[in-house]
N, CA and C atoms of all chains as a GROMACS GRO file, in nm:
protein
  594
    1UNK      N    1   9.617  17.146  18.538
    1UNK     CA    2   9.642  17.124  18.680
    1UNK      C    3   9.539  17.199  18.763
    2UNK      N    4   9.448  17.125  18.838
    2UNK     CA    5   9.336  17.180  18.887
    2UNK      C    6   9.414  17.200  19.015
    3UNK      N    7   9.332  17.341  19.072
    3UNK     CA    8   9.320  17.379  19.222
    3UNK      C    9   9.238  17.493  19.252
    4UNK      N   10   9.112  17.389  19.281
    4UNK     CA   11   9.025  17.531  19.304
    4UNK      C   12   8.944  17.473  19.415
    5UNK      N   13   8.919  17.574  19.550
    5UNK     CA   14   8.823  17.523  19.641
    5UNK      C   15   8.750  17.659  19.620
    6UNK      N   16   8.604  17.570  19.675
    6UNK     CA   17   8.459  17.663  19.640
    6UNK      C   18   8.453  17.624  19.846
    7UNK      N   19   8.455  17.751  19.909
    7UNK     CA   20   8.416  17.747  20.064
    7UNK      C   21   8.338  17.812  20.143
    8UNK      N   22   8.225  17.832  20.162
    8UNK     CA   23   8.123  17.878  20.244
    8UNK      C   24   8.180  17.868  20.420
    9UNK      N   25   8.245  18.009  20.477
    9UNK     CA   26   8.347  18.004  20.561
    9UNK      C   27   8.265  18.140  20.653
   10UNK      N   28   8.285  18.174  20.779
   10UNK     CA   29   8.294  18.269  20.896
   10UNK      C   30   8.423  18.376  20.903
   11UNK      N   31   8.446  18.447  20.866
   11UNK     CA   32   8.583  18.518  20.934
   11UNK      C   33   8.613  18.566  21.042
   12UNK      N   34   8.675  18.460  21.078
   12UNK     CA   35   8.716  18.470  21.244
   12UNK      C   36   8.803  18.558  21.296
   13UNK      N   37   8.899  18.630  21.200
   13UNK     CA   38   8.975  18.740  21.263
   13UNK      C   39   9.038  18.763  21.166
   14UNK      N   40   9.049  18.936  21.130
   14UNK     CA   41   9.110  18.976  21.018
   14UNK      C   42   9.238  19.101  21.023
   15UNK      N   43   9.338  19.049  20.989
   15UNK     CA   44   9.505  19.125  20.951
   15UNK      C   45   9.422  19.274  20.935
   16UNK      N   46   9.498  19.367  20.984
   16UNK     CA   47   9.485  19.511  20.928
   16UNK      C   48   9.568  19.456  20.763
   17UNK      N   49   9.566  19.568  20.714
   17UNK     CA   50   9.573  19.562  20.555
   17UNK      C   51   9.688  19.630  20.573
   18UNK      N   52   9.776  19.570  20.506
   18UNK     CA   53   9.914  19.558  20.501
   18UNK      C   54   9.990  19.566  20.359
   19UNK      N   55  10.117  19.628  20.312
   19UNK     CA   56  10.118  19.657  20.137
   19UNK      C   57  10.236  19.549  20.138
   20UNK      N   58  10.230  19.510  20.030
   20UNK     CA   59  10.392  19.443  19.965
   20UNK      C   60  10.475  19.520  19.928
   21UNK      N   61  10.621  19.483  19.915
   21UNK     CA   62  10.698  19.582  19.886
   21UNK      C   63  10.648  19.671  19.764
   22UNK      N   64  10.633  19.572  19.722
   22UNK     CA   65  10.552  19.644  19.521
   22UNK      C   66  10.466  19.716  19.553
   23UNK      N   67  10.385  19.717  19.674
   23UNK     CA   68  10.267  19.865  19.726
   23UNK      C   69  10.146  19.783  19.673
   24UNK      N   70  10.104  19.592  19.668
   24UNK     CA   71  10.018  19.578  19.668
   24UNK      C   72   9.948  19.577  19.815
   25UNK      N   73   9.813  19.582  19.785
   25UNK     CA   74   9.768  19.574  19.901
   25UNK      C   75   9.720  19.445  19.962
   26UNK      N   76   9.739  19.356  20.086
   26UNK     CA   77   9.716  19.224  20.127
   26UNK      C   78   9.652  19.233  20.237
   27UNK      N   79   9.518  19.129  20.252
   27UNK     CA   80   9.509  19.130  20.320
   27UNK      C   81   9.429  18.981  20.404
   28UNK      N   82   9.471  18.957  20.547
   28UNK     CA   83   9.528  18.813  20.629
   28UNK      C   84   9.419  18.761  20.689
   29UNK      N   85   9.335  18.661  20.689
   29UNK     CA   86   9.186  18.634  20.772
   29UNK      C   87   9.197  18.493  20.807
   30UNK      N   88   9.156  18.468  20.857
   30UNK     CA   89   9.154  18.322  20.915
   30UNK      C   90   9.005  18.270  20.951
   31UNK      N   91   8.977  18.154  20.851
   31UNK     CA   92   8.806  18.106  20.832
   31UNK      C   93   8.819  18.019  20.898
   32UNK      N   94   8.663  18.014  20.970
   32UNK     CA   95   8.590  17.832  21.015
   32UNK      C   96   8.514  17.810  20.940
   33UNK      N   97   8.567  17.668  20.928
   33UNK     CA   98   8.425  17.634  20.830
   33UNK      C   99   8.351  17.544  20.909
   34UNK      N  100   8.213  17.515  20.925
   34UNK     CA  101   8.104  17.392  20.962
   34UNK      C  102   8.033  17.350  20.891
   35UNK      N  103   7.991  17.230  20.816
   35UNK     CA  104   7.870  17.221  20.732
   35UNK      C  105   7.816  17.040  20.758
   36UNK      N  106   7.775  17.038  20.706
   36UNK     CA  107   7.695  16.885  20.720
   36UNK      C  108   7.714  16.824  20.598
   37UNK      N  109   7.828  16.699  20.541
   37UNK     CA  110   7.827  16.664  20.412
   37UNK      C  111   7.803  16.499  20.434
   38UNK      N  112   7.736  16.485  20.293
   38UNK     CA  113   7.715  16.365  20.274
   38UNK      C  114   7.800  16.277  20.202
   39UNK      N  115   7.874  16.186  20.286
   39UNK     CA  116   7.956  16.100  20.223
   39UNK      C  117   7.969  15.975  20.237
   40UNK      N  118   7.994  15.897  20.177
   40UNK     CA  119   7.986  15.758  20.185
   40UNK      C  120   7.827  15.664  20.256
   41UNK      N  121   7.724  15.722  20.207
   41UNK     CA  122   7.579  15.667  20.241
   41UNK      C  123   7.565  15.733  20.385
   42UNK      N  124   7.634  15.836  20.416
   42UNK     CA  125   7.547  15.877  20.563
   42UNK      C  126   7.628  16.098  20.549
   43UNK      N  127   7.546  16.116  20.681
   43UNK     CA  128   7.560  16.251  20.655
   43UNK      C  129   7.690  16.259  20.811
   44UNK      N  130   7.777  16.369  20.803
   44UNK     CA  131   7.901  16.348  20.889
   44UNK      C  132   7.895  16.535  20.888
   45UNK      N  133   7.905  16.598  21.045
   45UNK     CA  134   7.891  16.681  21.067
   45UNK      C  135   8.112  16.730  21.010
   46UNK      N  136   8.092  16.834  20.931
   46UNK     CA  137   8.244  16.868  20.927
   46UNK      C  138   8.265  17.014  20.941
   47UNK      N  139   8.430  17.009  21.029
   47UNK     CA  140   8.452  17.138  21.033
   47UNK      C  141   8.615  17.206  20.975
   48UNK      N  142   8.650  17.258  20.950
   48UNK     CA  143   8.780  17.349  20.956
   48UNK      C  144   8.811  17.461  20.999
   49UNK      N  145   8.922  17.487  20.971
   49UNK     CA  146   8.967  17.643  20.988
   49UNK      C  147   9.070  17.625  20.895
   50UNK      N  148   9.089  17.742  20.815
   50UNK     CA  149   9.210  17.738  20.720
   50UNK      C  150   9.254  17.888  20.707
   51UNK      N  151   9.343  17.945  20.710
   51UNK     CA  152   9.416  18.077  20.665
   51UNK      C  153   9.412  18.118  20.562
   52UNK      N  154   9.344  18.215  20.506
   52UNK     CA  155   9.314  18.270  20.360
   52UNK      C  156   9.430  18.426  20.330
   53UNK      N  157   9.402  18.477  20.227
   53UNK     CA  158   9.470  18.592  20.205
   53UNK      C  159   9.384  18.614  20.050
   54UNK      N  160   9.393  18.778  20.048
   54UNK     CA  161   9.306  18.866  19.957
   54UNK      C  162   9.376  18.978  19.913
   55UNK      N  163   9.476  18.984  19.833
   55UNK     CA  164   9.559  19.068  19.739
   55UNK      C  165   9.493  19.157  19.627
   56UNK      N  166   9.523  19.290  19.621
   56UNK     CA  167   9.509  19.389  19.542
   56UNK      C  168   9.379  19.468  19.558
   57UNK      N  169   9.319  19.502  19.448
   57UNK     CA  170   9.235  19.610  19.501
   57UNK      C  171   9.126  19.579  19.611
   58UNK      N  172   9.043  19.457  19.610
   58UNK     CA  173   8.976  19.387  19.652
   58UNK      C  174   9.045  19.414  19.819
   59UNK      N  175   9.110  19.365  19.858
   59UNK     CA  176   9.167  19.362  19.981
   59UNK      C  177   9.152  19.511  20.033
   60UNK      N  178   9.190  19.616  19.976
   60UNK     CA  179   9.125  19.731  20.019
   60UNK      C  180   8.979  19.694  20.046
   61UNK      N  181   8.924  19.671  19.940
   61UNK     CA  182   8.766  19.682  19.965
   61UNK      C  183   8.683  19.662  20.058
   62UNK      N  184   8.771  19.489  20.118
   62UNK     CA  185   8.701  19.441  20.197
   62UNK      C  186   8.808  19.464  20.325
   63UNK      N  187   8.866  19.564  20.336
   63UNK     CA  188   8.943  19.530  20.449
   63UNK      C  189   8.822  19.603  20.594
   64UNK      N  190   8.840  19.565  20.684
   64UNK     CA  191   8.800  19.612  20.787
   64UNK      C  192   8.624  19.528  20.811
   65UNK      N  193   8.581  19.483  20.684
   65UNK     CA  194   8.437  19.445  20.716
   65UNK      C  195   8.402  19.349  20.680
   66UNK      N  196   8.542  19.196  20.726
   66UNK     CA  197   8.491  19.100  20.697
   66UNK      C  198   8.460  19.013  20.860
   67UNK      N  199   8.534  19.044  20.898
   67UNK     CA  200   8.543  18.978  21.044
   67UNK      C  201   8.415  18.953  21.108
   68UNK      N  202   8.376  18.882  21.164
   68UNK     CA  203   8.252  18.815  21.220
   68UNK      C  204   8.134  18.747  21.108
   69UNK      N  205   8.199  18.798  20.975
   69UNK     CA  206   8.057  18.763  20.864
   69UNK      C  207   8.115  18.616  20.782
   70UNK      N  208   7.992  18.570  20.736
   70UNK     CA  209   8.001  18.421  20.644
   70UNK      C  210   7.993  18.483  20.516
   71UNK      N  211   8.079  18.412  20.457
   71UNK     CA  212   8.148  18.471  20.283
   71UNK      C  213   8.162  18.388  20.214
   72UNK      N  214   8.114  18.350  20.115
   72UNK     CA  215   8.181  18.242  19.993
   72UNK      C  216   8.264  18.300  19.931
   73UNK      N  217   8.341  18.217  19.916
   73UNK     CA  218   8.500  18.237  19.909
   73UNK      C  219   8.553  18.119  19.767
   74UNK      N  220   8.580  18.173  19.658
   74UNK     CA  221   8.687  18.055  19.589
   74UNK      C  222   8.812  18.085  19.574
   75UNK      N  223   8.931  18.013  19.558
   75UNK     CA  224   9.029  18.060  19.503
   75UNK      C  225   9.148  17.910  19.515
   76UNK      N  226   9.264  17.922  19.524
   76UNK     CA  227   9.366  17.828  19.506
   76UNK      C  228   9.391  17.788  19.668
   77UNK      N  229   9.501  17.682  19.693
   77UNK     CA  230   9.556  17.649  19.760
   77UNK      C  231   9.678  17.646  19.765
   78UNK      N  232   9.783  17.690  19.892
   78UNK     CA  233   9.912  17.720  19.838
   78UNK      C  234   9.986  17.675  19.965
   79UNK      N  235  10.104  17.650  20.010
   79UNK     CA  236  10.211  17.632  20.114
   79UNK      C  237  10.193  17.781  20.120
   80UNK      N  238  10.200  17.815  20.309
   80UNK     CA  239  10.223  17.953  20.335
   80UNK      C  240  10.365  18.006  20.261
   81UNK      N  241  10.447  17.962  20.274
   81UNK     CA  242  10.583  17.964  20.229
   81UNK      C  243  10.651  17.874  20.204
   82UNK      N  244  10.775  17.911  20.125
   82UNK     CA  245  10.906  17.796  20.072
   82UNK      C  246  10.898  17.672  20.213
   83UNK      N  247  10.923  17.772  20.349
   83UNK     CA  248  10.971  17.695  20.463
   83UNK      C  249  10.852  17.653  20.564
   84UNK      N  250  10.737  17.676  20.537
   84UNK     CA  251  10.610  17.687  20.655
   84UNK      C  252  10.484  17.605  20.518
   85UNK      N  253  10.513  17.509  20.515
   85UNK     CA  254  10.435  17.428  20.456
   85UNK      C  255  10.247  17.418  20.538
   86UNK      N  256  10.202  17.540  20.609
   86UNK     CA  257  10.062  17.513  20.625
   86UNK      C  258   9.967  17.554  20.494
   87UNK      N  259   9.891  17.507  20.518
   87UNK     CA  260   9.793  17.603  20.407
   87UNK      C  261   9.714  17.647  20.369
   88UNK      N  262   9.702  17.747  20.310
   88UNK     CA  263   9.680  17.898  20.274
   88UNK      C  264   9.589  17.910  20.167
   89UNK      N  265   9.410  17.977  20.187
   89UNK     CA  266   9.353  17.953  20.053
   89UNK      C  267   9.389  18.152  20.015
   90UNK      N  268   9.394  18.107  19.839
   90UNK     CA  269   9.449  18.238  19.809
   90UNK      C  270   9.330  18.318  19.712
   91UNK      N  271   9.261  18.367  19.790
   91UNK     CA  272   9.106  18.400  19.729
   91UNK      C  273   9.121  18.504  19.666
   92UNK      N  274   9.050  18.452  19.531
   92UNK     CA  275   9.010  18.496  19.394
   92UNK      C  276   8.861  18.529  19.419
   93UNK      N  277   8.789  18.522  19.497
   93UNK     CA  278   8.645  18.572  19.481
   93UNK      C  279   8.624  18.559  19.570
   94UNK      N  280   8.503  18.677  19.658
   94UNK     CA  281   8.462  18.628  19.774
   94UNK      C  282   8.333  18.740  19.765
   95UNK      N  283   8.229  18.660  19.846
   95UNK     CA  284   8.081  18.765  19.812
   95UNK      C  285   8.027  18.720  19.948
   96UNK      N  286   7.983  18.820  20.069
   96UNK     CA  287   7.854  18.794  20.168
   96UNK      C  288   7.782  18.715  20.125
   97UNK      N  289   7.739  18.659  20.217
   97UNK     CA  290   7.632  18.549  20.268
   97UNK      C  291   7.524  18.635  20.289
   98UNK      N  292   7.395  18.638  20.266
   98UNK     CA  293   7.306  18.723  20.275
   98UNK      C  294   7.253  18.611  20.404
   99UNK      N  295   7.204  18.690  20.535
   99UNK     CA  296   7.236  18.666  20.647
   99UNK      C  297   7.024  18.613  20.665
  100UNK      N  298   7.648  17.549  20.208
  100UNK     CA  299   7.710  17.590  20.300
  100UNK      C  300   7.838  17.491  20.217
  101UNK      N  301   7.929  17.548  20.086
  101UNK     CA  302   8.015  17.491  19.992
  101UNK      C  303   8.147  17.468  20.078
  102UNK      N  304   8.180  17.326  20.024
  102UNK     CA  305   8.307  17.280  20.072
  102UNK      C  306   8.372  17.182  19.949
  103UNK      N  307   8.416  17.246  19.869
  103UNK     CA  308   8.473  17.169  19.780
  103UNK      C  309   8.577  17.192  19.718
  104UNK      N  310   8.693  17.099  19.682
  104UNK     CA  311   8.814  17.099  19.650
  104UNK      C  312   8.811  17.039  19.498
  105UNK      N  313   8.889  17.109  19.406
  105UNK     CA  314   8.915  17.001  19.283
  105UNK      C  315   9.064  17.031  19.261
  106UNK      N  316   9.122  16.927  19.281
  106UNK     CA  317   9.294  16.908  19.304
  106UNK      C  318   9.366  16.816  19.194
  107UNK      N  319   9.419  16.831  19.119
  107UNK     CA  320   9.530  16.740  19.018
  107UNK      C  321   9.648  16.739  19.111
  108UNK      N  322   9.684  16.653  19.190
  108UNK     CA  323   9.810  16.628  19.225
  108UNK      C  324   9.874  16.488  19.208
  109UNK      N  325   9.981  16.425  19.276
  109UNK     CA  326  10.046  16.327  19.251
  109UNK      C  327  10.068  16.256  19.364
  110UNK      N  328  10.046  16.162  19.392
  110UNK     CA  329  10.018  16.054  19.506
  110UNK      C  330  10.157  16.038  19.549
  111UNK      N  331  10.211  16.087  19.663
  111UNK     CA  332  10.338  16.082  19.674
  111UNK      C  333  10.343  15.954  19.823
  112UNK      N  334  10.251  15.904  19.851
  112UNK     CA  335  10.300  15.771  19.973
  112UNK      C  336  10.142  15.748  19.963
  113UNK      N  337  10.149  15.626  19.992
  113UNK     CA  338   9.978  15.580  20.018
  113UNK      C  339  10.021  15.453  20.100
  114UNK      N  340   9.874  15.442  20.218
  114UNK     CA  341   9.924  15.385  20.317
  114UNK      C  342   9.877  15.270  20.265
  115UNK      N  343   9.884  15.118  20.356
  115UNK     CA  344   9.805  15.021  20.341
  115UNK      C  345   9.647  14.967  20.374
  116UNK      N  346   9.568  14.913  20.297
  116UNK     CA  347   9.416  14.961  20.319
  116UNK      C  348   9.412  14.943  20.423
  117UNK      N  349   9.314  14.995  20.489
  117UNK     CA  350   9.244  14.948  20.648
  117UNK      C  351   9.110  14.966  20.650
  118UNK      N  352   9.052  14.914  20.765
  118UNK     CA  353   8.916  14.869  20.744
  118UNK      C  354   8.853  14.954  20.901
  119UNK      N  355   8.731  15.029  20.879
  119UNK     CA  356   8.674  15.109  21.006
  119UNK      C  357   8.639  14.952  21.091
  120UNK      N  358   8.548  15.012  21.211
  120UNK     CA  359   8.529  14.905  21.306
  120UNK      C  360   8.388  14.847  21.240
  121UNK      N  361   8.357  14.957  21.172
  121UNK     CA  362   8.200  14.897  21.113
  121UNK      C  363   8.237  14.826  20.947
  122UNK      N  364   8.349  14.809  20.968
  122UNK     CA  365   8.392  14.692  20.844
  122UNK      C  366   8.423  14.819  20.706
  123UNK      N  367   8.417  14.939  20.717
  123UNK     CA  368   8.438  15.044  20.562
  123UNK      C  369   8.597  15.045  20.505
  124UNK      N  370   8.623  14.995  20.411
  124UNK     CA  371   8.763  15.016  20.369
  124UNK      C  372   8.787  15.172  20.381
  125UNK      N  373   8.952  15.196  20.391
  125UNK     CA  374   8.989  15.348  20.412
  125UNK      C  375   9.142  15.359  20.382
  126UNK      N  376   9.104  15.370  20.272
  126UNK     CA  377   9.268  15.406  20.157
  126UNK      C  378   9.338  15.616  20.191
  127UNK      N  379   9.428  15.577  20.287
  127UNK     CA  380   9.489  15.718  20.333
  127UNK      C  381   9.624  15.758  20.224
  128UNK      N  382   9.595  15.916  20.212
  128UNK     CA  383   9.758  15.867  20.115
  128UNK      C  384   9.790  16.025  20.115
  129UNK      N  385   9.921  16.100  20.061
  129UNK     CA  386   9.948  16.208  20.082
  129UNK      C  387   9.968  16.286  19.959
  130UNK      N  388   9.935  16.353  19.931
  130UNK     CA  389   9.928  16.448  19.787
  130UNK      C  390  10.033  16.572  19.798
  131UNK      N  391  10.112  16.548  19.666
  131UNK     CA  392  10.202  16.697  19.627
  131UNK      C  393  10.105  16.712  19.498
  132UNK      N  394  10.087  16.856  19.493
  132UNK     CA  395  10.086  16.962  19.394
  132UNK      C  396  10.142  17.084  19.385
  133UNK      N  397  10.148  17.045  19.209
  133UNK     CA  398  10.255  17.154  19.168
  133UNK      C  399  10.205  17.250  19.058
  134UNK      N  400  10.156  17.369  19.044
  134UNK     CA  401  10.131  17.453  18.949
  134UNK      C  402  10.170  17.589  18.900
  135UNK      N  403  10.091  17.642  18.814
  135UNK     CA  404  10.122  17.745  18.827
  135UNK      C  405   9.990  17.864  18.771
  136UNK      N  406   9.945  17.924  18.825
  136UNK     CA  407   9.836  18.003  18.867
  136UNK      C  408   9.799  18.120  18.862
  137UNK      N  409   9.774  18.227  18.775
  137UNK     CA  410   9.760  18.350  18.766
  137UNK      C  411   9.661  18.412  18.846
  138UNK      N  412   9.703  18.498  18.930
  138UNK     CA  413   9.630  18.596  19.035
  138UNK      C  414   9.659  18.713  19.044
  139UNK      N  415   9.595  18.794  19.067
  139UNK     CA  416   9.648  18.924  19.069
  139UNK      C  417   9.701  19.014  18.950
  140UNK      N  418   9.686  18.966  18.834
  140UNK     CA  419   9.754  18.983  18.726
  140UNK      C  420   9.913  18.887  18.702
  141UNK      N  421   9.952  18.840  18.793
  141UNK     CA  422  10.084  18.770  18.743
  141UNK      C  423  10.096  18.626  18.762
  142UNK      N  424  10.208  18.546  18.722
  142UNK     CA  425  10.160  18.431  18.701
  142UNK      C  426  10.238  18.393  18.852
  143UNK      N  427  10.197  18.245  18.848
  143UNK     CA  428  10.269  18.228  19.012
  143UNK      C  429  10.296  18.080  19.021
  144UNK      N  430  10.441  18.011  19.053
  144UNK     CA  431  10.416  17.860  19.090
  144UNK      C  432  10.414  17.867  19.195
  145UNK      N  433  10.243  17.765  19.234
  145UNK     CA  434  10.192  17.706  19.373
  145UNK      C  435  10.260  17.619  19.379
  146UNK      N  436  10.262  17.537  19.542
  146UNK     CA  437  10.303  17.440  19.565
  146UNK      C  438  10.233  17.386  19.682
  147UNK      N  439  10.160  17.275  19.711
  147UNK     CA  440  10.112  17.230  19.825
  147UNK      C  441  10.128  17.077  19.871
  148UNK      N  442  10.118  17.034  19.968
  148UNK     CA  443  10.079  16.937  19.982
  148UNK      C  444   9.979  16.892  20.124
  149UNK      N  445   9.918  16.798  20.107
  149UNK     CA  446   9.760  16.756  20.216
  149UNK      C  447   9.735  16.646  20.212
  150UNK      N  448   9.705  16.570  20.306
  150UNK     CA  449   9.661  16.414  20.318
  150UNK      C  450   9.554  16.384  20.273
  151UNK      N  451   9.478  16.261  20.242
  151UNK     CA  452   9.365  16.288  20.223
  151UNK      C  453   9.306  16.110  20.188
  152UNK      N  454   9.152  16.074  20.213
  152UNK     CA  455   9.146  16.003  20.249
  152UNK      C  456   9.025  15.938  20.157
  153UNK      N  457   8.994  15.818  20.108
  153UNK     CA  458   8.895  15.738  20.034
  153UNK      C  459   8.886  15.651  20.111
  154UNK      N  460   8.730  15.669  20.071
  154UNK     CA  461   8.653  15.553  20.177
  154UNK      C  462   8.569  15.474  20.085
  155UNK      N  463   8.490  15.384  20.122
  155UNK     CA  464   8.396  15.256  20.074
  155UNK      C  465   8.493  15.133  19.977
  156UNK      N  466   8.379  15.153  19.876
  156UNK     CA  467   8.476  15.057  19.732
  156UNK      C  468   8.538  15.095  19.687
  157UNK      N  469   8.553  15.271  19.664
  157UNK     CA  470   8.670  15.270  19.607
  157UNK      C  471   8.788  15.324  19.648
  158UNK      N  472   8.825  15.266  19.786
  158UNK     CA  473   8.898  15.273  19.868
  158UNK      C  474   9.003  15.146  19.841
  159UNK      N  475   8.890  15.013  19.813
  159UNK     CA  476   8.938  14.906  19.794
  159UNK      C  477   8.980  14.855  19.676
  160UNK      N  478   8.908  14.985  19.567
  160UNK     CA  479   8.967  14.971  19.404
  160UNK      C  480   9.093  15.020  19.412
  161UNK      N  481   9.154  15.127  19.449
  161UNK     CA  482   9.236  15.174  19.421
  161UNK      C  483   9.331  15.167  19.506
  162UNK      N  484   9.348  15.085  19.592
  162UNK     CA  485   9.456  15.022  19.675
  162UNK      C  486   9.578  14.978  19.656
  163UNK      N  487   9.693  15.044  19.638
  163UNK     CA  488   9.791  14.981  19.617
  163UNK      C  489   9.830  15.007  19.449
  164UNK      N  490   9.758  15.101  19.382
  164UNK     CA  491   9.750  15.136  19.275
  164UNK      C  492   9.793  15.300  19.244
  165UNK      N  493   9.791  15.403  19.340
  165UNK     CA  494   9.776  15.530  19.358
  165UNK      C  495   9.947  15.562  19.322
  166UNK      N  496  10.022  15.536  19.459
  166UNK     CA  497  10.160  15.592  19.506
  166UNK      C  498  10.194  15.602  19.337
  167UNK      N  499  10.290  15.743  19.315
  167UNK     CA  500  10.379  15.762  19.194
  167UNK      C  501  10.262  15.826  19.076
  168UNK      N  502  10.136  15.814  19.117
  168UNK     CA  503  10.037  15.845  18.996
  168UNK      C  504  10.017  15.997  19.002
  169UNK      N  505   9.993  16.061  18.938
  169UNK     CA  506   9.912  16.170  18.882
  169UNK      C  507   9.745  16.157  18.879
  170UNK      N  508   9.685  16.218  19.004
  170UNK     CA  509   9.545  16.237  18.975
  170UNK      C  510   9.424  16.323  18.981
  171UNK      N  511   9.345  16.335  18.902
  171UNK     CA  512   9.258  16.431  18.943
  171UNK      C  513   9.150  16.427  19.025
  172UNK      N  514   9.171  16.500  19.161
  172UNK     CA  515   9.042  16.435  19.282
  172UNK      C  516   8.949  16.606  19.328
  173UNK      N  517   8.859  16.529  19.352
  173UNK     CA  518   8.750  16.611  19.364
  173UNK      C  519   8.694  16.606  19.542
  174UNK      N  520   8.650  16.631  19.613
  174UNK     CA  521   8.596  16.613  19.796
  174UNK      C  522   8.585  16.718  19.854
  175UNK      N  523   8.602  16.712  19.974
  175UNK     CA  524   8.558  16.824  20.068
  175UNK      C  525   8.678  16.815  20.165
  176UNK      N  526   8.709  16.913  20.239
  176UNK     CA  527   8.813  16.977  20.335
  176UNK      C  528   8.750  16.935  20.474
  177UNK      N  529   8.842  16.908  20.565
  177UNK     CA  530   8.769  16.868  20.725
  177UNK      C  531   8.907  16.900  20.760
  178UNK      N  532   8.907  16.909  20.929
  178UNK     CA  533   9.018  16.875  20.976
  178UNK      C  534   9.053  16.726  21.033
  179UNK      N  535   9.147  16.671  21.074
  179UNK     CA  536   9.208  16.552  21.069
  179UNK      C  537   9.067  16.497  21.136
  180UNK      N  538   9.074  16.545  21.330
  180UNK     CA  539   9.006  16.491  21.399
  180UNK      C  540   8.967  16.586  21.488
  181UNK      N  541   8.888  16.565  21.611
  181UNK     CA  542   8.814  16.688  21.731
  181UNK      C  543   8.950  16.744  21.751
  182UNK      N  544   9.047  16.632  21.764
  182UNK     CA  545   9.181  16.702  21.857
  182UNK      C  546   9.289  16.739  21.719
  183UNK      N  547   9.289  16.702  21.636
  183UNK     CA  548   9.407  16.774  21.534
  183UNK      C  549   9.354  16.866  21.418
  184UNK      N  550   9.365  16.956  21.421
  184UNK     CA  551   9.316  17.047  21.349
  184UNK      C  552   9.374  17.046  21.170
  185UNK      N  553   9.498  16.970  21.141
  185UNK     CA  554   9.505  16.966  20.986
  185UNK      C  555   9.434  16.944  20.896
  186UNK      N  556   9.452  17.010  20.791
  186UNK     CA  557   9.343  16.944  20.659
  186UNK      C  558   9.370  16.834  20.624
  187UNK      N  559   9.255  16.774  20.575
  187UNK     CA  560   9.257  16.702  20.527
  187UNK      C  561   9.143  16.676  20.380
  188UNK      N  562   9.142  16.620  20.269
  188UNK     CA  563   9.107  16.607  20.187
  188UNK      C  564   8.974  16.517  20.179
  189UNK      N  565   8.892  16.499  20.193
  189UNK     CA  566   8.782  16.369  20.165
  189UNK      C  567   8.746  16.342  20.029
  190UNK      N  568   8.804  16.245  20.024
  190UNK     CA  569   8.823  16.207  19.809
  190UNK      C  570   8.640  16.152  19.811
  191UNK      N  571   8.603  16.256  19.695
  191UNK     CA  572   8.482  16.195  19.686
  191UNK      C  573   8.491  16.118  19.495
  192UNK      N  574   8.599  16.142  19.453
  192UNK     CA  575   8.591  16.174  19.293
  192UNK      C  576   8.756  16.144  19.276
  193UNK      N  577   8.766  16.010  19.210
  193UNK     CA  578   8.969  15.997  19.218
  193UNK      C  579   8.962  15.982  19.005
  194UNK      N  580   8.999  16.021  18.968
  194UNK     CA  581   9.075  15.935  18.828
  194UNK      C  582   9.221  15.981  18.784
  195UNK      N  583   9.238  15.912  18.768
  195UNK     CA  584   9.402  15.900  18.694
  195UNK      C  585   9.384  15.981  18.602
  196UNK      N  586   9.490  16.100  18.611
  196UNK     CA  587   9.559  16.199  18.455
  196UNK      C  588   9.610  16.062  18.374
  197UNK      N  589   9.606  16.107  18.224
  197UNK     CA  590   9.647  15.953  18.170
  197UNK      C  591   9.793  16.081  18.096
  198UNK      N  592   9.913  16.017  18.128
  198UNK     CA  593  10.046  16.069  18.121
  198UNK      C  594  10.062  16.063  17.960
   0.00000   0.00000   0.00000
């Protein structure tokens, strides 16, 4: 069962770093994406925004110094919750964009 | 500047074909997925679901063939339109899981 997005994203605003009950550490960002893809015999300017999250040590790491920077980002896709069906990429990797 | 999705889900409604103004078939349809995903060290069932959309011929191959299937699709993320901000899926890559 595949679910993996590969996203070249902006972080537009980032959660202070926040623990789970268990004392992991999480932490809340919200990406734009823009790029230029080629589909169906022509090129189509595209954009998003999607809500990410960055759990455990990593989320320390990067907490405080992602906001304003472009990051490639992979990881899953998930329903925010049981009841709030938006969604949520749940990043497994993420590395600067060398600017 | 990466935008790519690879999704196994299950075609849970698919609309009836329609055709752009410049004559392109455009097969719309709505995807549940269901997994389960190790992050963080523990295992986890995801759950999502996202619309998502095929265009050209094989928009017009797979018409009326999708709803109830299991498939593995491959595309890029956009939002709906200028004015609706949801994801949406752009199927660049459809085949049937064979059950």
């Amino acid at each position: 069962m595949q679910n993996r997005l590969a996203l070249t994203a902006t972080v537009d605003r980032e959660d202070a770093l926040r623990y789970t009950p268990a004392g992991l550490p999480v932490l809340e960002m919200w990406l734009k994406h823009q790029s230029r893809q080629t589909a169906y015999g022509f090129d189509r300017d595209v954009a998003c925004e999607i809500q990410a999250v960055l759990i455990g040590e990593e989320a320390r790491k990067f907490s405080g110094k992602l906001a304003g920077n472009t990051v490639n980002l992979t990881g899953f896709l998930s329903q925010r919750s049981l009841r709030n069906p938006r969604l949520v990429l749940n990043i497994e990797y993420v590395e600067f964009v060398k600017g």
